[in-house]
Biotite code that builds the C-alpha atoms (Angstrom):
import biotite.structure as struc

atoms = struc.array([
    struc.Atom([95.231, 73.830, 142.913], chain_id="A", res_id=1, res_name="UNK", atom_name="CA", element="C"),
    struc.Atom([91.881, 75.455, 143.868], chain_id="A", res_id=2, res_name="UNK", atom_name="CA", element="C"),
    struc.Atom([91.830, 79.156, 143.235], chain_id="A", res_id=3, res_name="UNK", atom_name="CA", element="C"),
    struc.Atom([88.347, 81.213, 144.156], chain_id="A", res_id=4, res_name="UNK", atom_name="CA", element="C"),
    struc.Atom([86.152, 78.477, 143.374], chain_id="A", res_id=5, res_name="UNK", atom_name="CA", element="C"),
    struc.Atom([88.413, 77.706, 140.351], chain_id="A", res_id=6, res_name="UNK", atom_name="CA", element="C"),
    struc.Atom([90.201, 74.459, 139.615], chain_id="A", res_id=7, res_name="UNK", atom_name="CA", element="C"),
    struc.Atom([93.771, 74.145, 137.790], chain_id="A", res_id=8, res_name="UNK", atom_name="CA", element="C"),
    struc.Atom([96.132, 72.009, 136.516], chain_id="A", res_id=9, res_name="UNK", atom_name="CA", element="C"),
    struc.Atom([99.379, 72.083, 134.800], chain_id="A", res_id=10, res_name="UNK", atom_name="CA", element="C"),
    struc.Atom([100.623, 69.582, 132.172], chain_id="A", res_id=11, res_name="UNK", atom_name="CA", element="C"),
    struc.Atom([104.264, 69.297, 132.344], chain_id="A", res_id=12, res_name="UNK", atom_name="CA", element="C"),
    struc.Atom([104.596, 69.839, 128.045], chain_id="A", res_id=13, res_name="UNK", atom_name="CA", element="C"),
    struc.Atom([107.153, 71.690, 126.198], chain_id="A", res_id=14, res_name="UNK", atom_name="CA", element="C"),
    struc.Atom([105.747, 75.145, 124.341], chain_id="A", res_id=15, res_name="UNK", atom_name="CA", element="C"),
    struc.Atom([105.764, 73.605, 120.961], chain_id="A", res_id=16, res_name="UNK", atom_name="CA", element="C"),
    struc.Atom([103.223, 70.668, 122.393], chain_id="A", res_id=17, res_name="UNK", atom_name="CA", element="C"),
    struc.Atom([101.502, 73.239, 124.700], chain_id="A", res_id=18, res_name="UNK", atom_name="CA", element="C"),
    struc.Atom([100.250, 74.752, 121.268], chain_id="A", res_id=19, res_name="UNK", atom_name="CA", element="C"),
    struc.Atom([99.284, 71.692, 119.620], chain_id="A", res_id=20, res_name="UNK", atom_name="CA", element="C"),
    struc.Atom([97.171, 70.655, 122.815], chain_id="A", res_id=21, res_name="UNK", atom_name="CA", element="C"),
    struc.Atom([95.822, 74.367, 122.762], chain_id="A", res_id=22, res_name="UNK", atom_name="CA", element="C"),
    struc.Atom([94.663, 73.442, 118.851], chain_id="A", res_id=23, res_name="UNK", atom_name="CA", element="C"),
    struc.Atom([92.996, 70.450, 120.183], chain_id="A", res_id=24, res_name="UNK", atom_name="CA", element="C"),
    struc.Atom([91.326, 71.480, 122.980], chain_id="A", res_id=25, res_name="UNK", atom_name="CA", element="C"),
    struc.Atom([93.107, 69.453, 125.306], chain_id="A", res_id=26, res_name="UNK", atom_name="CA", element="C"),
    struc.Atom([94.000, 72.789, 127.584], chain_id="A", res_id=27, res_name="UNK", atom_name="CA", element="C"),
    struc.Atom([92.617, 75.938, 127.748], chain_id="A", res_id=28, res_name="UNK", atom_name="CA", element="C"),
    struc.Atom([96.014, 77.929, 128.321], chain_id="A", res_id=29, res_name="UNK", atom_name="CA", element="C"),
    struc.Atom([99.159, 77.076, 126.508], chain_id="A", res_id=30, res_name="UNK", atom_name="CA", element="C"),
    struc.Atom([102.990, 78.313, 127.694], chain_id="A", res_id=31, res_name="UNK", atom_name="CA", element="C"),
    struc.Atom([105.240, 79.226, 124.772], chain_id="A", res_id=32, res_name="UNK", atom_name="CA", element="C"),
    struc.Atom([108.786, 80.285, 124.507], chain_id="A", res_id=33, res_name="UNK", atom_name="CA", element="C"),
    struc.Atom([109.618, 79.765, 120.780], chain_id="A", res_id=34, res_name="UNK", atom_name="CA", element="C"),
    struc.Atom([112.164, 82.005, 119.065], chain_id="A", res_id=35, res_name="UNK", atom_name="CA", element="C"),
    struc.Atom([111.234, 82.113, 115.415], chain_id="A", res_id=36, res_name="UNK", atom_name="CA", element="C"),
    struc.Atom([115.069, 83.635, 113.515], chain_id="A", res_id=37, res_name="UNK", atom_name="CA", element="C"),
    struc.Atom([113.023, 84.628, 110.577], chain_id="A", res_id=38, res_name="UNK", atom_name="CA", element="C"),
    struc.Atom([111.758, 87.450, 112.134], chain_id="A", res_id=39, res_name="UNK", atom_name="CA", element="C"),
    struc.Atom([113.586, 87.572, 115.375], chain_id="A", res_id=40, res_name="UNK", atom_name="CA", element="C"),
    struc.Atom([110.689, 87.203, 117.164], chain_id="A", res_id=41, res_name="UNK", atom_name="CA", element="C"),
    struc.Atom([108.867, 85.301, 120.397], chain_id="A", res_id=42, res_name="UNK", atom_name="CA", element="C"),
    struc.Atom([105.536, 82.866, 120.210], chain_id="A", res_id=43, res_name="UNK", atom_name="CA", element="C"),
    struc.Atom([103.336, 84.571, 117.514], chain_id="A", res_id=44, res_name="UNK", atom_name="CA", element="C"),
    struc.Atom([104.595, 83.289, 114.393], chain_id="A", res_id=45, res_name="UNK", atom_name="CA", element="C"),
    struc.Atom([104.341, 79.374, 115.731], chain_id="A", res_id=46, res_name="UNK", atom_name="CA", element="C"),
    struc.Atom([100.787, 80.444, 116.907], chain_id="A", res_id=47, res_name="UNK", atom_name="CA", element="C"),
    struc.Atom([99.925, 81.445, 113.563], chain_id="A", res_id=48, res_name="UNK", atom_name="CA", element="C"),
    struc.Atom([101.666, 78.269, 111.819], chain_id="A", res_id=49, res_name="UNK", atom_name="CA", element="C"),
    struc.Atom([100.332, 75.823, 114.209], chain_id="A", res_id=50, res_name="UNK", atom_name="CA", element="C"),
    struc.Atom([97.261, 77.087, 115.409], chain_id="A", res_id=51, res_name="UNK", atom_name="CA", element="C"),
    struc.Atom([95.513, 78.067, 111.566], chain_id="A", res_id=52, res_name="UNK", atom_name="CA", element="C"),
    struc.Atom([92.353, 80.351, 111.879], chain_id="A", res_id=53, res_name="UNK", atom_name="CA", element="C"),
    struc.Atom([92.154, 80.566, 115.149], chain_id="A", res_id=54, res_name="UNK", atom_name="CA", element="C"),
    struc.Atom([92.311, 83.865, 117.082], chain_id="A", res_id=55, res_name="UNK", atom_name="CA", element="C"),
    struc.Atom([93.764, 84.177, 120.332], chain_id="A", res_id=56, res_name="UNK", atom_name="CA", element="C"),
    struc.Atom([95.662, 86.501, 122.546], chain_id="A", res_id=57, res_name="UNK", atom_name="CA", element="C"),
    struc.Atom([99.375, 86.074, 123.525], chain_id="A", res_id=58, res_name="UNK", atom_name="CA", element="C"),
    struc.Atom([99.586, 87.229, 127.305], chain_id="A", res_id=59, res_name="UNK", atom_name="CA", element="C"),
    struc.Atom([103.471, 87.968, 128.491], chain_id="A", res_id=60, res_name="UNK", atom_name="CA", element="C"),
    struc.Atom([104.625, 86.367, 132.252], chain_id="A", res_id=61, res_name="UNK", atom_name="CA", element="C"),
    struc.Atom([108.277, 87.233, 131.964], chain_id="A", res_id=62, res_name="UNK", atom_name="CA", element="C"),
    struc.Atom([111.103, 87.989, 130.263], chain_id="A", res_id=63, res_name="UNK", atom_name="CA", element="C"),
    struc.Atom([114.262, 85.871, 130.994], chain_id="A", res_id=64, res_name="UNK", atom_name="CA", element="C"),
    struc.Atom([117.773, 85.076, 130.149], chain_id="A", res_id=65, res_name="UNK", atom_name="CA", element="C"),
    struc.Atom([118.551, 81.781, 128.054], chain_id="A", res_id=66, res_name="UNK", atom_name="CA", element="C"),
    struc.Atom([122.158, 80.822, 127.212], chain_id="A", res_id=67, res_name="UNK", atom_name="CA", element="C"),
    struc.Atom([124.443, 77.992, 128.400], chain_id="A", res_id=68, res_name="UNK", atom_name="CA", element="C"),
    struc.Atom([125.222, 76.042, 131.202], chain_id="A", res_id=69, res_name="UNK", atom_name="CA", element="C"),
    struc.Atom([129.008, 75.537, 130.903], chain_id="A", res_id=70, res_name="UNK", atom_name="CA", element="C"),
    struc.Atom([131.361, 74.044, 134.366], chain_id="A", res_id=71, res_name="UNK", atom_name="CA", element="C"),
    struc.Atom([132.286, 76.384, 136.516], chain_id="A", res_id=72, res_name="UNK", atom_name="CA", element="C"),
    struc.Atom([134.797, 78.591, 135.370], chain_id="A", res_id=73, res_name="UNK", atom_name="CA", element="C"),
    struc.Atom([133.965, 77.685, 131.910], chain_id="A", res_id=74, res_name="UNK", atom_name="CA", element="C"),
    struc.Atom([137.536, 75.712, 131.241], chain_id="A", res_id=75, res_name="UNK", atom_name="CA", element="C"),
    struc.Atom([136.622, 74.686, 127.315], chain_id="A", res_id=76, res_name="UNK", atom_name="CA", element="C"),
    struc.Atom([135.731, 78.451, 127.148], chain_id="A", res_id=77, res_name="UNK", atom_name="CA", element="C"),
    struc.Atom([132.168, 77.810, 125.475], chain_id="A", res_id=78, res_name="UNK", atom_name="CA", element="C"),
    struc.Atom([130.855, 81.295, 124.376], chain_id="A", res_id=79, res_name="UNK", atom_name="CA", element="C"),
    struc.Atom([128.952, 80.735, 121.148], chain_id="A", res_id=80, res_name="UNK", atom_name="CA", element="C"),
    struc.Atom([126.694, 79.075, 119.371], chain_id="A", res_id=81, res_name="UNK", atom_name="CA", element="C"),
    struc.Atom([129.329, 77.866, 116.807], chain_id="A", res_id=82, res_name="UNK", atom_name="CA", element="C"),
    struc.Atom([130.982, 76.246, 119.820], chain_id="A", res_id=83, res_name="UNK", atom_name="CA", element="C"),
    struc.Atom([128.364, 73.000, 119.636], chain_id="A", res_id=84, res_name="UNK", atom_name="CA", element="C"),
    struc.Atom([130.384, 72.004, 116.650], chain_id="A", res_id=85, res_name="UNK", atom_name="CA", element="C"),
    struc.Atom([133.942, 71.827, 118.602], chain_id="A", res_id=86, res_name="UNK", atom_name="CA", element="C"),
    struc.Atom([134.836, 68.200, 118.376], chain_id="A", res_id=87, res_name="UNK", atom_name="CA", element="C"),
    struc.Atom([135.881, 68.451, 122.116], chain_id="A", res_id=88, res_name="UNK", atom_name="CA", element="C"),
    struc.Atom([132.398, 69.597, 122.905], chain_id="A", res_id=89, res_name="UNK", atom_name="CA", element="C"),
    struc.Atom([129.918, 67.139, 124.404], chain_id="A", res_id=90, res_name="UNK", atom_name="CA", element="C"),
    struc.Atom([126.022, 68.605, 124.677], chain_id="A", res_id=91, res_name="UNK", atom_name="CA", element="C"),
    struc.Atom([122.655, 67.237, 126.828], chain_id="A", res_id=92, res_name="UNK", atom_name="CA", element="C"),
    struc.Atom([119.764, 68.220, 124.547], chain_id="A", res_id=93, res_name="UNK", atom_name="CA", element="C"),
    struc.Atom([116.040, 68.839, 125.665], chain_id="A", res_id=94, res_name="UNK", atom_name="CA", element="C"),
    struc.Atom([113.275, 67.614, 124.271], chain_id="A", res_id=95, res_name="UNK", atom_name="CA", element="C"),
    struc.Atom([111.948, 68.210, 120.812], chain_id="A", res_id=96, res_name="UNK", atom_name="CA", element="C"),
    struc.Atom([109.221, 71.035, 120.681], chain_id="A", res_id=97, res_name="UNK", atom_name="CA", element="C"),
    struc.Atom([110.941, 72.442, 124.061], chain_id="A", res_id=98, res_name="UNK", atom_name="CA", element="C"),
    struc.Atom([111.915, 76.735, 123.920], chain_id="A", res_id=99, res_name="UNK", atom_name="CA", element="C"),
    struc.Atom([115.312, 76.177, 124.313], chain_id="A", res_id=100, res_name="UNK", atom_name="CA", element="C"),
    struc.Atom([115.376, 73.399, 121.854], chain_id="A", res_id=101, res_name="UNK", atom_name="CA", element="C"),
    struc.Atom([113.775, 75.482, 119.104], chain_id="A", res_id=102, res_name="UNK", atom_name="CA", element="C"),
    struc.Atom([116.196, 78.506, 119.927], chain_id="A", res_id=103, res_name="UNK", atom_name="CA", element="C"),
    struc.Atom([119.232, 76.147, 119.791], chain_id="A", res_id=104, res_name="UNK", atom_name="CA", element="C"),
    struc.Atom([118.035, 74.570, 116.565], chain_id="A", res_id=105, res_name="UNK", atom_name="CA", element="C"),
    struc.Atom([117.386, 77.954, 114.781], chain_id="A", res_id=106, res_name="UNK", atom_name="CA", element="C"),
    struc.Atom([120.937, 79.271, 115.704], chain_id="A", res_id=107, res_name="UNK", atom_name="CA", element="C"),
    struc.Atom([122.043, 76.018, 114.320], chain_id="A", res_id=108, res_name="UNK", atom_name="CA", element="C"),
    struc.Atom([120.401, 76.608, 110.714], chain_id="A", res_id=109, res_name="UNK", atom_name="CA", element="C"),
    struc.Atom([121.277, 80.133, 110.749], chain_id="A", res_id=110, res_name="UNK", atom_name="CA", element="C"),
    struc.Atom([125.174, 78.781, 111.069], chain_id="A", res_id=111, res_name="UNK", atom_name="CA", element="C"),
    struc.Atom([124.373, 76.121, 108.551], chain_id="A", res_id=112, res_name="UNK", atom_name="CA", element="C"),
    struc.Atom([125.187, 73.376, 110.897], chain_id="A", res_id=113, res_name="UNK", atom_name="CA", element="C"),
    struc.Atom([123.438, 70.047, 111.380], chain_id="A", res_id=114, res_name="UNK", atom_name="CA", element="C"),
    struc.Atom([122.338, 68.337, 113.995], chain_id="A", res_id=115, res_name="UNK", atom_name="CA", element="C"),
    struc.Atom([123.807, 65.147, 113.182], chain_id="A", res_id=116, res_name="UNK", atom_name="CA", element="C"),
    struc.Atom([127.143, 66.104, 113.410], chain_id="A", res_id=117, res_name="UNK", atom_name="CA", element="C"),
    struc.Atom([126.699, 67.829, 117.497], chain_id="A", res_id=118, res_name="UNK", atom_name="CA", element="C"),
    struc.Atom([127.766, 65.363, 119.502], chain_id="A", res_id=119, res_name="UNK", atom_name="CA", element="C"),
    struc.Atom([125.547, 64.558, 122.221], chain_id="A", res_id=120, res_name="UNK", atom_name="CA", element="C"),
    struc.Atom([122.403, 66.054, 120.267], chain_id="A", res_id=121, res_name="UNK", atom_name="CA", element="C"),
    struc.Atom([120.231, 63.263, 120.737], chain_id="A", res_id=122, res_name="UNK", atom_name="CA", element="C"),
    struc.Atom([121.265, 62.829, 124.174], chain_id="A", res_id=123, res_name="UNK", atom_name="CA", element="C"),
    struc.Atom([117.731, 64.112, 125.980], chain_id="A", res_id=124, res_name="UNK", atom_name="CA", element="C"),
    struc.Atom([116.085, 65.320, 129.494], chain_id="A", res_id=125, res_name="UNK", atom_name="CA", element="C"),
    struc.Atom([112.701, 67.152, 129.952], chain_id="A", res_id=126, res_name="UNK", atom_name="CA", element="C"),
    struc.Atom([114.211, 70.057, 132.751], chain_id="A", res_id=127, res_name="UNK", atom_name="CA", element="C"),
    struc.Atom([116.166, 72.982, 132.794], chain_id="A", res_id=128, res_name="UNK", atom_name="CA", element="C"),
    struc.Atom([117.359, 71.575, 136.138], chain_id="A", res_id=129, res_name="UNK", atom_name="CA", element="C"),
    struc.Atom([118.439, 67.859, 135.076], chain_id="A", res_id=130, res_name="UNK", atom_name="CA", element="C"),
    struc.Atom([120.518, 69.502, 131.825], chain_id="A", res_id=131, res_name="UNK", atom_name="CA", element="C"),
    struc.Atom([122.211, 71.674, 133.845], chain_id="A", res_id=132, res_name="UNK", atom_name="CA", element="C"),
    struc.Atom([122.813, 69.531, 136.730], chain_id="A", res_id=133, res_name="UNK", atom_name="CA", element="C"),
    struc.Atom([124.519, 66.890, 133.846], chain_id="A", res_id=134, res_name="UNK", atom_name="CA", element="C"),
    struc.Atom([126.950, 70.080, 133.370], chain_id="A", res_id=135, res_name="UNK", atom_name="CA", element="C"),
    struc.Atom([127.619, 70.297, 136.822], chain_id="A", res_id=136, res_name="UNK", atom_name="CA", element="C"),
    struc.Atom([128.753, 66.366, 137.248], chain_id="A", res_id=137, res_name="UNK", atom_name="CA", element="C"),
    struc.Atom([130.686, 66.637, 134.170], chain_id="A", res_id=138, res_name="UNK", atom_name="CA", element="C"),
    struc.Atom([128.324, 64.631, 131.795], chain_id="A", res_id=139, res_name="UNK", atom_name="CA", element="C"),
    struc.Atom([128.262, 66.934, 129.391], chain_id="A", res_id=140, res_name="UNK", atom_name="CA", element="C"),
    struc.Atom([130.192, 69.968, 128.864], chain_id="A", res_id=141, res_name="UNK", atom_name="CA", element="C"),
    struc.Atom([127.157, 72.458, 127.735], chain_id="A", res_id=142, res_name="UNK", atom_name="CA", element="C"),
    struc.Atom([123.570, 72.699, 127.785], chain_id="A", res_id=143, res_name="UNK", atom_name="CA", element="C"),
    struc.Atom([120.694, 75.243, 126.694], chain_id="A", res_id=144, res_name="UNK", atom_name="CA", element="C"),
    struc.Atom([118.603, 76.872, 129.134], chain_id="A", res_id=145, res_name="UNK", atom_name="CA", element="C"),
    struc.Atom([117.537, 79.403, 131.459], chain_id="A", res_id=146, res_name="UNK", atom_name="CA", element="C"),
    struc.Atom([119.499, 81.490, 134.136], chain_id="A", res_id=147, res_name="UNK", atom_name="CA", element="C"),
    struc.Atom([117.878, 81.040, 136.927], chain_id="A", res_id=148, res_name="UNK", atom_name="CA", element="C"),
    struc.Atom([118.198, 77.710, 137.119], chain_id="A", res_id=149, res_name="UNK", atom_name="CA", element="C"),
    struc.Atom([122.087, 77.851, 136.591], chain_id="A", res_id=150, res_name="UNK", atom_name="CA", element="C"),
    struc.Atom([122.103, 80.131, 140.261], chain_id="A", res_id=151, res_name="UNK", atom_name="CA", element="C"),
    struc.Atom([120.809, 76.560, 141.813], chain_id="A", res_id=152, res_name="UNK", atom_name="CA", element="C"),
    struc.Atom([123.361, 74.270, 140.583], chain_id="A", res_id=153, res_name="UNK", atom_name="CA", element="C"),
    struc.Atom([126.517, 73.221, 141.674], chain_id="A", res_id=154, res_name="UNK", atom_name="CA", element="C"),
    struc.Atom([129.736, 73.612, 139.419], chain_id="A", res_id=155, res_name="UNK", atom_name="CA", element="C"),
    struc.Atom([127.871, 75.340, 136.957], chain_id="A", res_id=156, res_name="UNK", atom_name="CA", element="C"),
    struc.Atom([128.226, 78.908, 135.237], chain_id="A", res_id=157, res_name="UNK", atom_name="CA", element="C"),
    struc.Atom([125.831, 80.660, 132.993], chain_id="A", res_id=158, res_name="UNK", atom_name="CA", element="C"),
    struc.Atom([126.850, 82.375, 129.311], chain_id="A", res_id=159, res_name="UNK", atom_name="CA", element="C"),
    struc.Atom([124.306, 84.898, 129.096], chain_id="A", res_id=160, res_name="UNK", atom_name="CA", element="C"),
    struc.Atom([123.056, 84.524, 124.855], chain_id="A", res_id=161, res_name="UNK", atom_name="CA", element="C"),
    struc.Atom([119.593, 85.807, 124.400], chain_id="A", res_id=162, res_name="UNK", atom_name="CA", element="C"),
    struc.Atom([116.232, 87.674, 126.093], chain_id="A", res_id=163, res_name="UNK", atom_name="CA", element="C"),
    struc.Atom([113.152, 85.583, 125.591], chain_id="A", res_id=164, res_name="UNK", atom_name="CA", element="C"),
    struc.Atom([109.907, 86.282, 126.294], chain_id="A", res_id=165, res_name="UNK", atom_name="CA", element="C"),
    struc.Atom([107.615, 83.835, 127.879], chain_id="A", res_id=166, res_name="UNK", atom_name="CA", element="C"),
    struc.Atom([104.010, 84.197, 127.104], chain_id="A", res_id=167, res_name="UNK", atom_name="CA", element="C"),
    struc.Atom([100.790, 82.545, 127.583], chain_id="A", res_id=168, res_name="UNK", atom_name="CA", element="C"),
    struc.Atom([98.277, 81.919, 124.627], chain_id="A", res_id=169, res_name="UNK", atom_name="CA", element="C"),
    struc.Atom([94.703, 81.840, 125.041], chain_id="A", res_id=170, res_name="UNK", atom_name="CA", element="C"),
    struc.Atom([91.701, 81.576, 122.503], chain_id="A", res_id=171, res_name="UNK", atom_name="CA", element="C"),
    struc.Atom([90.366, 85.125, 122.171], chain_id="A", res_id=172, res_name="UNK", atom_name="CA", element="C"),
    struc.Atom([86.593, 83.785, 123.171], chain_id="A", res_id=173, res_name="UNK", atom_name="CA", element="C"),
    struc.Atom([87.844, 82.038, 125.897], chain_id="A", res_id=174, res_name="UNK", atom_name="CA", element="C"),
    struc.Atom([89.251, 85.202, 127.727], chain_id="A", res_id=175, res_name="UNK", atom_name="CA", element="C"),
    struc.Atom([86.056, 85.996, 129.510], chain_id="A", res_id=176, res_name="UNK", atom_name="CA", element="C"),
    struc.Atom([85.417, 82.796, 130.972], chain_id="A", res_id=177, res_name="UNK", atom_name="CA", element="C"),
    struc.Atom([85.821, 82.509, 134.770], chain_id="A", res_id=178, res_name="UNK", atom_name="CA", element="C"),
    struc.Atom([89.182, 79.861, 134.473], chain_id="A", res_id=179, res_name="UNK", atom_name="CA", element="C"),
    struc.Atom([90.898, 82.376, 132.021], chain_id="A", res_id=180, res_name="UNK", atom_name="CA", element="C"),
    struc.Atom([89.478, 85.770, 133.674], chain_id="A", res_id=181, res_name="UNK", atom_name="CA", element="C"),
    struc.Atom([90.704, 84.695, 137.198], chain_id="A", res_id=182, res_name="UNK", atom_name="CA", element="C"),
    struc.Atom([94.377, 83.779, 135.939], chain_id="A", res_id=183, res_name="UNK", atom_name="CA", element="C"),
    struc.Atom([94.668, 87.206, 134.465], chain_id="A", res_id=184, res_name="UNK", atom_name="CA", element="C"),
    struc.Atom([93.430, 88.502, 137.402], chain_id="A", res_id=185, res_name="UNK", atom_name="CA", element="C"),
    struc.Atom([95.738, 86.684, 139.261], chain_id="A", res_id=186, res_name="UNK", atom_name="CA", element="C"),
    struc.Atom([98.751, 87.539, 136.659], chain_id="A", res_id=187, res_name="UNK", atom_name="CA", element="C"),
    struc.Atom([97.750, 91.107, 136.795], chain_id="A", res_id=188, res_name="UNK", atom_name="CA", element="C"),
    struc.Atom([97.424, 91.813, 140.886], chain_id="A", res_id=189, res_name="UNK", atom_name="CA", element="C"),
    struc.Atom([99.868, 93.650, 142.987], chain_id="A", res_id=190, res_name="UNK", atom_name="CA", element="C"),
    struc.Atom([100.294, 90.829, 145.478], chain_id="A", res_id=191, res_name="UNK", atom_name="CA", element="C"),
    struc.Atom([101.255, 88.345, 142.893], chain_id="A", res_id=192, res_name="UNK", atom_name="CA", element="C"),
    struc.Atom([103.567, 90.460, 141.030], chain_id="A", res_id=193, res_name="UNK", atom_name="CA", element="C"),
    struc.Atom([105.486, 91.158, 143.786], chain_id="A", res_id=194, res_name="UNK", atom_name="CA", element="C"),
    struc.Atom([106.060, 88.003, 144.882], chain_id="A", res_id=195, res_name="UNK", atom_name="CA", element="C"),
    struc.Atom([106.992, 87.273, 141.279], chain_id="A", res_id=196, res_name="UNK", atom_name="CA", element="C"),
    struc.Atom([109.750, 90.164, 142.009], chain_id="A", res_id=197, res_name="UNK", atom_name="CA", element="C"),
    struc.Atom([111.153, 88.257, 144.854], chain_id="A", res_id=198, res_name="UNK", atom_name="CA", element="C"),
    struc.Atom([111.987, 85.635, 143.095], chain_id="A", res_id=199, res_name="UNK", atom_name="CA", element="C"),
    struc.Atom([114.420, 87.302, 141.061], chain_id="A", res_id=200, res_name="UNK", atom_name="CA", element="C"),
    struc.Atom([115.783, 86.945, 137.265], chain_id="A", res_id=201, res_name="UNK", atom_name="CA", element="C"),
    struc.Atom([112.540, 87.963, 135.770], chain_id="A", res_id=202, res_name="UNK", atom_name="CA", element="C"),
    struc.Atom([111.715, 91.066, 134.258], chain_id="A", res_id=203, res_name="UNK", atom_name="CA", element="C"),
    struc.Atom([108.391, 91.462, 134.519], chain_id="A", res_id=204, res_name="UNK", atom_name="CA", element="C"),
    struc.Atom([107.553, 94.765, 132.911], chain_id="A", res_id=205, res_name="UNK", atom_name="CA", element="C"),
    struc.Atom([104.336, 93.644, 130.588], chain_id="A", res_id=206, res_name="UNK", atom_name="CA", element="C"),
    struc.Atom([103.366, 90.718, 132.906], chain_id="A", res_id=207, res_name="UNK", atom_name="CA", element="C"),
    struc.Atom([99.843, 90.294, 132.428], chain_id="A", res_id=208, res_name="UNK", atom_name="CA", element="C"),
    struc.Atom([99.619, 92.687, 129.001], chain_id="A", res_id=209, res_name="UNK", atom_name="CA", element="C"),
    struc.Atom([98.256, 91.319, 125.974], chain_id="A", res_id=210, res_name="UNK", atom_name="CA", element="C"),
    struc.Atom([101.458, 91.588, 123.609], chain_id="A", res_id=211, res_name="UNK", atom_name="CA", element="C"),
    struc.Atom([99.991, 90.238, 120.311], chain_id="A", res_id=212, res_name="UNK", atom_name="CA", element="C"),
    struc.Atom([96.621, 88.903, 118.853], chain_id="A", res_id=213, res_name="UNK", atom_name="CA", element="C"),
    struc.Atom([96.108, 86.532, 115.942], chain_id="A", res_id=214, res_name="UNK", atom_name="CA", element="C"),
])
């Protein structure tokens, strides 16, 4: 996608991989939507952890609604987090280092359960879309993910659980540099953020604001 002279393109990488590759230099702009339970908190202390000595700015898109996708109607009544150890409870996972992974697996320590013992754990798929849809045809009975995406799929229902925020992270001396200035820019316009409205289930109230530095 060619933007004002600028070229760029997305890697399809979960937010705990996005800041590895951002570590590495292999992007310029990593996604993140990593709930640390320690502090209750969004992105900045898995920057800090996994990005060492390096300063950078964490840039909010959105906030957004993750929970689970349950069948319509909800007929095993799935409301909790405690309800992944049910033996009558079948889950699709997503991929290790993915948001809702990490904020599934932190609600799991914090209930002292282990993974091991959720059946359908290591039962995987890289999309918000493809878990929920496996709800929908009665694969599984529950899944992690996002809200919007249960609006789109057949035979599924949404159990509203927590408000993430979804950031971007950027190396502090990179923010002046025409790639990073222009997405900003972009973030940051009127014409972009209301098309962002349309879309609906975001809130985008700090879109564009620089929300933490390290």
């Amino acid at each position: 996608m060619r933007m004002h002279g600028v070229m760029a393109l997305r890697a399809y990488i979960g937010s705990y991989d996005s800041l590895v590759s951002l570590y590495y230099g292999k992007v310029s702009v990593a996604s993140a939507h990593l709930w640390d339970s320690a502090g209750d908190d969004y992105n900045v202390p898995y920057v800090r952890a996994l990005l060492p000595g390096v300063r950078c700015a964490v840039v909010n898109v959105t906030y957004r609604m993750q929970g689970l996708y349950v069948a319509k109607g909800n007929p095993k009544a799935i409301r909790t987090w405690q309800d992944f150890a049910r033996d009558d409870i079948t889950m699709i996972n997503r991929e290790k280092g993915a948001g809702s992974r990490v904020l599934l697996d932190e609600n799991l320590k914090l209930l002292d359960l282990y993974a091991s013992r959720i059946k359908g754990y290591d039962s995987e798929n890289q999309s918000h879309l493809a878990v929920a849809s496996a709800v929908g045809r009665g694969d599984a009975d529950v899944a992690v993910g996002m809200e919007k995406v249960a609006r789109q799929v057949d035979n599924v229902d949404f159990v509203p659980l927590k408000r993430e925020r979804y950031d971007l992270v950027v190396r502090k001396e990179h923010l002046d540099t025409p790639e990073v200035a222009t997405m900003l820019k972009i973030l940051r316009s009127e014409r972009f953020q209301n098309e962002f409205k349309s879309i609906g289930g975001y809130d985008i109230t700090d879109i564009g604001k620089i929300v933490a530095e390290t």
